[in-house]
N, CA, C and O atoms as a MOPAC input file, in Angstrom:
PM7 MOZYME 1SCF
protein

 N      0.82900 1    -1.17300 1     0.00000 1
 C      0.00000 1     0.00000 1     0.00000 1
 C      0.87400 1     1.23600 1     0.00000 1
 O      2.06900 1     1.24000 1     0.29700 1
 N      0.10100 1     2.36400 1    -0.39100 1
 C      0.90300 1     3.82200 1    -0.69400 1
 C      0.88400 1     4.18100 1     1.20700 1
 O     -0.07200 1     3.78800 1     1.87600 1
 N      1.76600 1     4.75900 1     1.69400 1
 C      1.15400 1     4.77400 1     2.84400 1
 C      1.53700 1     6.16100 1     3.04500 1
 O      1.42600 1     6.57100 1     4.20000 1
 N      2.03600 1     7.10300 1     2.01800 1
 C      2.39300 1     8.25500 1     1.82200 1
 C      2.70000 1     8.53700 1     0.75000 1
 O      3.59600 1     7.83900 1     0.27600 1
 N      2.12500 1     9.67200 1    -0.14600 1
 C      2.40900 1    10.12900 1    -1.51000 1
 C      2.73400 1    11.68400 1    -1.55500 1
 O      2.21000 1    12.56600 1    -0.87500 1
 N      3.95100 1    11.83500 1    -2.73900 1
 C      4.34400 1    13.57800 1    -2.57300 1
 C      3.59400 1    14.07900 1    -3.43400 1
 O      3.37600 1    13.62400 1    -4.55600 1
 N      3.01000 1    15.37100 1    -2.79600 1
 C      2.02800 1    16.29700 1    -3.43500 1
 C      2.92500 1    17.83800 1    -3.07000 1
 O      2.96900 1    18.31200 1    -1.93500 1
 N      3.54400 1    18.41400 1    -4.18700 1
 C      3.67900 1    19.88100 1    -4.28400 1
 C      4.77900 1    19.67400 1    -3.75000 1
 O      5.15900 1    20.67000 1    -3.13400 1
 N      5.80400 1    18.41800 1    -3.68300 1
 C      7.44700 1    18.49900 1    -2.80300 1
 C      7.56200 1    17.90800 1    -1.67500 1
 O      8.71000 1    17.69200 1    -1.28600 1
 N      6.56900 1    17.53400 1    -0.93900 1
 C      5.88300 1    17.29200 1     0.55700 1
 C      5.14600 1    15.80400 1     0.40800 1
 O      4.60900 1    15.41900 1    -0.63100 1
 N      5.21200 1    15.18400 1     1.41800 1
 C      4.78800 1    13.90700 1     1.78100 1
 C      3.46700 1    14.15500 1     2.27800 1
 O      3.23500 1    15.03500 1     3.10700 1
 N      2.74100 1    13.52300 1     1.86900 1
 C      1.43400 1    13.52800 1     2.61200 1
 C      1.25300 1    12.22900 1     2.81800 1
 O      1.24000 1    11.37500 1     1.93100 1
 N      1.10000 1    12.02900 1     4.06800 1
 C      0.40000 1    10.68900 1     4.81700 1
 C     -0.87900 1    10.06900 1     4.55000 1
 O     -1.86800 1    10.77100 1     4.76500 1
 N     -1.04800 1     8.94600 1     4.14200 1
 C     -2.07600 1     8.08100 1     4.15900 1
 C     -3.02900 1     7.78200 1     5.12100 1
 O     -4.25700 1     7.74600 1     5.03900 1
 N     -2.12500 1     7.53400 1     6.22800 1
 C     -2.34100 1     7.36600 1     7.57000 1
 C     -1.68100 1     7.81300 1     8.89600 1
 O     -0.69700 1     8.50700 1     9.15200 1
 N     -2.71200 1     7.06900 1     9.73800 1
 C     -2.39300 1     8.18500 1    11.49000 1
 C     -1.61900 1     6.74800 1    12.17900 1
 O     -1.97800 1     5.63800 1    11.78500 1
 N     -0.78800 1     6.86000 1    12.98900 1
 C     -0.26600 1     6.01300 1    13.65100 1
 C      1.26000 1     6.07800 1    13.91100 1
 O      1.88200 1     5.62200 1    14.87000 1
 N      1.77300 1     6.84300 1    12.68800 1
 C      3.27900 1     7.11800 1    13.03400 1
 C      3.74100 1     8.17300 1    12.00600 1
 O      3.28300 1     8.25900 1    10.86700 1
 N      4.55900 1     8.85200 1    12.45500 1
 C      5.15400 1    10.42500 1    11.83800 1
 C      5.61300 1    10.30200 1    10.23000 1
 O      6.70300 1    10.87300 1    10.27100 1
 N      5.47000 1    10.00100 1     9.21500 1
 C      5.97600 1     8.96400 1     8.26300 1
 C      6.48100 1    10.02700 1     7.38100 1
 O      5.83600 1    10.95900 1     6.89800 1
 N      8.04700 1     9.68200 1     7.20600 1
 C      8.73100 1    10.56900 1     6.19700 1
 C      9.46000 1    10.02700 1     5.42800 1
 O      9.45500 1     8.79600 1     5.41000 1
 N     10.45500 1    10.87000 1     4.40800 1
 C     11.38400 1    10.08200 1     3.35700 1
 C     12.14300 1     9.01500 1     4.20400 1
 O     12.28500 1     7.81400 1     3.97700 1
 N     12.62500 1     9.83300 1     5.31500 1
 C     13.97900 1     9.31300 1     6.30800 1
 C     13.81400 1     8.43300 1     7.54800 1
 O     14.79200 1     8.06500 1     8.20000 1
 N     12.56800 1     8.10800 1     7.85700 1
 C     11.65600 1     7.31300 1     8.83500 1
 C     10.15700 1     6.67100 1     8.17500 1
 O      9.12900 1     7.30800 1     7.94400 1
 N     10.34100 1     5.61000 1     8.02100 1
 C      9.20200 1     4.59900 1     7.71400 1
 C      9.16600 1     3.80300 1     9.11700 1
 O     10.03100 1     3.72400 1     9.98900 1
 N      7.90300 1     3.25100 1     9.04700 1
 C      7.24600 1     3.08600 1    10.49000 1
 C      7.74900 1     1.41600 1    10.23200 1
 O      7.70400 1     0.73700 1     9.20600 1
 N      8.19200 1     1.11700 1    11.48200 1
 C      8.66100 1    -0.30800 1    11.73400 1
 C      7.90100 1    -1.49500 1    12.02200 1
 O      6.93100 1    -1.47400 1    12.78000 1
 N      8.26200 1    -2.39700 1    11.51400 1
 C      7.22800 1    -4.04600 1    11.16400 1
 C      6.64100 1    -3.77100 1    12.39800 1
 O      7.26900 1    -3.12700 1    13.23800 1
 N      5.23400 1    -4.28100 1    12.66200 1
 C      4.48700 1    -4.34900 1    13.87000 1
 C      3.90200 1    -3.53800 1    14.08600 1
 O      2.95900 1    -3.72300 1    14.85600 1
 N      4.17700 1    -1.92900 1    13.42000 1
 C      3.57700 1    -0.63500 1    13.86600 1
 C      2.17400 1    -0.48800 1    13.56800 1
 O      2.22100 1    -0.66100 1    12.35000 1
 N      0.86400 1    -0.27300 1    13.85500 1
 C     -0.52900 1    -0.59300 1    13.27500 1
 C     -1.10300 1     0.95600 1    12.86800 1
 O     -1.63800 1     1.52000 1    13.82300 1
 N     -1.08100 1     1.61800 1    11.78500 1
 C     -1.56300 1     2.21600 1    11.06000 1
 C     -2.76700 1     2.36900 1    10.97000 1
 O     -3.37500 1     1.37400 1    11.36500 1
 N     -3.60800 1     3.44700 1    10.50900 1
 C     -5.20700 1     4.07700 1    10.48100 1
 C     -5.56600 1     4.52100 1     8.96900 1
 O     -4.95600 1     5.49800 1     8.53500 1
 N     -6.23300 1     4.06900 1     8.37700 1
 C     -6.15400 1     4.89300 1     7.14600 1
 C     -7.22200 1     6.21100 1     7.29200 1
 O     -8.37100 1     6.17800 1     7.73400 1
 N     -6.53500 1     7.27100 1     6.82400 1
 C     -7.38300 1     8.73400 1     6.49000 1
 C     -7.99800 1     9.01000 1     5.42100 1
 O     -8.68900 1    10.01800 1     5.27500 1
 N     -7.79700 1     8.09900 1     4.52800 1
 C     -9.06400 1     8.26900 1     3.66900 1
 C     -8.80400 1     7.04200 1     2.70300 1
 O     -7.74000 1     6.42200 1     2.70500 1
 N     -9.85800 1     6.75400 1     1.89100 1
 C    -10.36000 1     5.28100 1     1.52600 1
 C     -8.65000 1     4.80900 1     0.43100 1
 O     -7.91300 1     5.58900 1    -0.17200 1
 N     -8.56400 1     3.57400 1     0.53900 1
 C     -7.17000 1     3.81000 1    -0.34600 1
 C     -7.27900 1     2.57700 1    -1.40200 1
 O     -8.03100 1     1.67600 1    -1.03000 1
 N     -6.82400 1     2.44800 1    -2.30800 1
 C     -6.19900 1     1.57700 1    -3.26900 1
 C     -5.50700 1     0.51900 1    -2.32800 1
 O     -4.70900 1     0.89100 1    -1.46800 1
 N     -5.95800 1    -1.33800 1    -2.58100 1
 C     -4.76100 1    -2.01000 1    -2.40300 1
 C     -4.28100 1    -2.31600 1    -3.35300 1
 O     -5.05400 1    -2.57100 1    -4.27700 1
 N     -2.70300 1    -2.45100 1    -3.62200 1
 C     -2.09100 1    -2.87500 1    -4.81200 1
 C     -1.54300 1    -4.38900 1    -4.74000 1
 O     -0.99000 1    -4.62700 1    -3.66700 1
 N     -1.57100 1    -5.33600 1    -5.54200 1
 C     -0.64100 1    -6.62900 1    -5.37700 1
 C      0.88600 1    -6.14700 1    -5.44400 1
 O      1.55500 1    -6.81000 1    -4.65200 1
 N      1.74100 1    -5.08000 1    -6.23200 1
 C      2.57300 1    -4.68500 1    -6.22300 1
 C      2.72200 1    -3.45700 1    -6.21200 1
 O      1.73800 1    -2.83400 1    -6.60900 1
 N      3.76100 1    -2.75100 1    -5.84400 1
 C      3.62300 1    -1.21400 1    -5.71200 1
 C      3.60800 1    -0.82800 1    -7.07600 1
 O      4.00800 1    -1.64400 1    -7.90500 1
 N      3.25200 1     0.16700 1    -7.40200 1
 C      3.08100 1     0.76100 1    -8.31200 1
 C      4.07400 1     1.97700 1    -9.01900 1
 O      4.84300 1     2.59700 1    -8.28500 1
 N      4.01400 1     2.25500 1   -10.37500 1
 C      5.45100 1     3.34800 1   -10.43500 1
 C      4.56300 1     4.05200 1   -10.86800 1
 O      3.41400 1     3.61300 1   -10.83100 1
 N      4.84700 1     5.46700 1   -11.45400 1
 C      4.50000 1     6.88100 1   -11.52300 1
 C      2.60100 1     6.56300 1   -12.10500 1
 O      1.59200 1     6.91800 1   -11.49500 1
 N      2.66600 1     5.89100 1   -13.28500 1
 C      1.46600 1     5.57800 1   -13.36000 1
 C      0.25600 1     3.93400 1   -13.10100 1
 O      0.53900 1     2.81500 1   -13.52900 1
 N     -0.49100 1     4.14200 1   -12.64200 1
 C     -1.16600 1     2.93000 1   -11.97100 1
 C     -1.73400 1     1.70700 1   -12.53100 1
 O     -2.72000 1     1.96100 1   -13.22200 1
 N     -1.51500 1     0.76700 1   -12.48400 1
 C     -1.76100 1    -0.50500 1   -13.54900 1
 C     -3.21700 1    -0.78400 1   -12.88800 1
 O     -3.27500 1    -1.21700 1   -11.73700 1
 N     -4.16500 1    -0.57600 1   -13.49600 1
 C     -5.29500 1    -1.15600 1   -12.61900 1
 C     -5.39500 1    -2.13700 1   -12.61700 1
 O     -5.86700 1    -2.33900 1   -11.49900 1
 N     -5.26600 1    -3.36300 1   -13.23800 1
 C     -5.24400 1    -5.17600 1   -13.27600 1
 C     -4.10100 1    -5.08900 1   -11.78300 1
 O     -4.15000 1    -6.09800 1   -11.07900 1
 N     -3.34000 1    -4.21100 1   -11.41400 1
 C     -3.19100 1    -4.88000 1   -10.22400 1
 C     -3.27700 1    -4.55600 1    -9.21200 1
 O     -2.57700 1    -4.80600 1    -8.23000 1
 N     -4.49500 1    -3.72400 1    -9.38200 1
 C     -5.46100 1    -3.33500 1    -8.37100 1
 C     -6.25000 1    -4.30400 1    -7.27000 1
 O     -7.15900 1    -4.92000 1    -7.82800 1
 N     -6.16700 1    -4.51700 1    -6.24000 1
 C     -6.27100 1    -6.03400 1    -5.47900 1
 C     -7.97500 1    -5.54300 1    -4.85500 1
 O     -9.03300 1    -6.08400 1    -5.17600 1
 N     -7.81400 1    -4.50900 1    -4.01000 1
 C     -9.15100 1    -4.11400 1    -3.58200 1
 C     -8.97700 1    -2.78900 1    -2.90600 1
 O     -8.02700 1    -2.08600 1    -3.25100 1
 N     -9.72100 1    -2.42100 1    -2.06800 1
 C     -9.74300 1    -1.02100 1    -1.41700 1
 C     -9.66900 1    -1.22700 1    -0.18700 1
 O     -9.94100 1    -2.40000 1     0.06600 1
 N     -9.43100 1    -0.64200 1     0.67600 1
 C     -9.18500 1     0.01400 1     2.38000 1
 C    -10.17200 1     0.68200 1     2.85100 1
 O    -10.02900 1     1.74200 1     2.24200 1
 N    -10.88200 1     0.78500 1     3.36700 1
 C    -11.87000 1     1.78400 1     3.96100 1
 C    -11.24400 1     3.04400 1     4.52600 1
 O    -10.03300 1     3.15500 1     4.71800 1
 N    -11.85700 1     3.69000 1     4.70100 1
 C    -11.13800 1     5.12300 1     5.68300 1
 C    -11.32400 1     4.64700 1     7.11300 1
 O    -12.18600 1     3.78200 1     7.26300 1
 N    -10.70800 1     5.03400 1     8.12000 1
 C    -10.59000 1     4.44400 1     9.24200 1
 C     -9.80300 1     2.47000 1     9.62900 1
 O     -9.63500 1     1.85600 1    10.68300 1
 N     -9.66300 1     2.28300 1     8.85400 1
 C     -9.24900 1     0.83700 1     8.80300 1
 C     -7.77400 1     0.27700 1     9.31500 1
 O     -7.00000 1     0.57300 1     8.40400 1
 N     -7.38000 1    -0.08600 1     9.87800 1
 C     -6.12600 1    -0.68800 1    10.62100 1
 C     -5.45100 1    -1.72300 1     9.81200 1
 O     -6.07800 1    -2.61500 1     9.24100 1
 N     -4.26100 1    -1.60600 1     9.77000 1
 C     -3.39000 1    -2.45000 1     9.05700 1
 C     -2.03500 1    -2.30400 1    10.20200 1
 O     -1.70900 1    -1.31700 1    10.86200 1
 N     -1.50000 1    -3.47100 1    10.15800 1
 C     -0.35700 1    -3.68500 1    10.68200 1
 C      0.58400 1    -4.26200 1     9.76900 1
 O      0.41100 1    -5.38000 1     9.28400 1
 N      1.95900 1    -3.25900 1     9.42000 1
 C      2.74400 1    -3.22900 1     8.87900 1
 C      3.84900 1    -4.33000 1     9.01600 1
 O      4.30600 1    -4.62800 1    10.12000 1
 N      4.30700 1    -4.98900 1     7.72600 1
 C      5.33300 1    -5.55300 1     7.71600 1
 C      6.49000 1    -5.74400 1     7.09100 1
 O      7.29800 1    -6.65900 1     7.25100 1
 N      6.53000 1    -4.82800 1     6.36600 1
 C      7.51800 1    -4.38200 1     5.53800 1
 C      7.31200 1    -2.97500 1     4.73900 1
 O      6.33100 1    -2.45900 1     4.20400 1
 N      8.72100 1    -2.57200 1     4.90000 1
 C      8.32200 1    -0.65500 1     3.84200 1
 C      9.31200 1    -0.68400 1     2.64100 1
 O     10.07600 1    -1.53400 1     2.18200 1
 N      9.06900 1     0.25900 1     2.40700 1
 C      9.85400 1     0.53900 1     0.41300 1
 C      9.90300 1     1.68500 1     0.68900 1
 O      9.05100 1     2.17900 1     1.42800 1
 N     11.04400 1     2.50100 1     0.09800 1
 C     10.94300 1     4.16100 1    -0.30200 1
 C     10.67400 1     4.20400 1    -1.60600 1
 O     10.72600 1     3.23600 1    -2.36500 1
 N     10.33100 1     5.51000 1    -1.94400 1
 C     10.30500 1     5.41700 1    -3.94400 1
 C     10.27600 1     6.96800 1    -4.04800 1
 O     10.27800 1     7.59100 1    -2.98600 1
 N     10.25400 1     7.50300 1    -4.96400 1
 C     10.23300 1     8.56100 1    -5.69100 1
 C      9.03000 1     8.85900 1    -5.58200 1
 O      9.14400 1     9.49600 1    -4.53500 1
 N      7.92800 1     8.91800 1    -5.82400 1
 C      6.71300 1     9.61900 1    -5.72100 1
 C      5.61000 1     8.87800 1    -4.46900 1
 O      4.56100 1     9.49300 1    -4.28000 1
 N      5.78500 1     7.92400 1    -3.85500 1
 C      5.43700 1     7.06500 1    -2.93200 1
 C      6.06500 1     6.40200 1    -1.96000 1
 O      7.09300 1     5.74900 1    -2.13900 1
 N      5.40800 1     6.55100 1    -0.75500 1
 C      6.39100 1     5.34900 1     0.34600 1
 C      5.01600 1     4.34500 1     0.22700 1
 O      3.83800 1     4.67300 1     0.08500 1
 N      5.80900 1     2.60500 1     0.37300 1
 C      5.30500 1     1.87200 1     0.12900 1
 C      4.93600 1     1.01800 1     1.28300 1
 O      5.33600 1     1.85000 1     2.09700 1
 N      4.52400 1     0.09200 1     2.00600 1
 C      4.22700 1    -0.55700 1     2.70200 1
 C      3.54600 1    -1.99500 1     2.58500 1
 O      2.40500 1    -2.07600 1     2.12900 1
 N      4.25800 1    -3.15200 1     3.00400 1
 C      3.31100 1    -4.53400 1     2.98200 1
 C      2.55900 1    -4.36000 1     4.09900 1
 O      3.08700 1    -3.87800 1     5.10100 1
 N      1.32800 1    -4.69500 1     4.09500 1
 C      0.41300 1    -4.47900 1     5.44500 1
 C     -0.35000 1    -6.23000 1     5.40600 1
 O     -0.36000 1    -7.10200 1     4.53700 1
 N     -0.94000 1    -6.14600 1     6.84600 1
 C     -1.89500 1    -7.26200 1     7.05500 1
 C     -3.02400 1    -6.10300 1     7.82300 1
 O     -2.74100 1    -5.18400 1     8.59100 1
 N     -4.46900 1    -6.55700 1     7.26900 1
 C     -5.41600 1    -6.53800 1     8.41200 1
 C     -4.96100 1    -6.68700 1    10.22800 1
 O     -4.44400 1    -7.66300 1    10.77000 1
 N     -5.32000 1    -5.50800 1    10.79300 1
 C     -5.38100 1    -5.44300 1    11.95900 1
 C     -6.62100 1    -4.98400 1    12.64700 1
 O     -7.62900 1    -4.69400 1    12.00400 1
 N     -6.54000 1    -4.89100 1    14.38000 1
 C     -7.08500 1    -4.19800 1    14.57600 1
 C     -6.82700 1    -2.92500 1    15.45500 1
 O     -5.84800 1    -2.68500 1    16.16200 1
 N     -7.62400 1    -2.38900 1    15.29900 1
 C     -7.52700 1    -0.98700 1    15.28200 1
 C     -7.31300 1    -0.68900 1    16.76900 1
 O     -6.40100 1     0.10200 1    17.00900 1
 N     -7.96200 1    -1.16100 1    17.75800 1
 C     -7.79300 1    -1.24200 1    19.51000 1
 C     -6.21900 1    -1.67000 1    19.86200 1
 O     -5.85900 1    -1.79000 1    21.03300 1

């Protein structure tokens, strides 16, 4: 999942749960919130979006617990599992 995308030079966060920048990605175990409804991808995606590998969607508010991150150029990436949110 995108768990942060740059808009205007600047990172904007996906989600609430940890401070998420170029230089700090949130560590395996950390459980994440999504802020608004998101794309799941089977693979990350590059500048433009393959929809065939488009897997399903995230709700807004929804918990994922992280298990692996990626940096990239226009996206920070994240493997997530279903969590919960408590």
């Amino acid at each position: 999942m995108a768990i942060s995308r740059r808009q205007s030079g600047s990172w904007v966060p996906n989600f609430t749960g940890y401070a998420i920048s170029d230089t700090s990605l949130p560590p395996a175990g950390t459980v994440l919130s999504a802020k608004i409804m998101l794309p799941v991808w089977s693979e990350p995606q590059s500048a433009a979006n393959d929809p065939s590998k488009m897997h399903s969607r995230l709700p807004s508010g929804a918990c994922v617990r992280v298990l692996a991150t990626r940096g990239g150029s226009g996206r920070l990436w994240a493997e997530v599992a279903p969590a919960s949110c408590s």
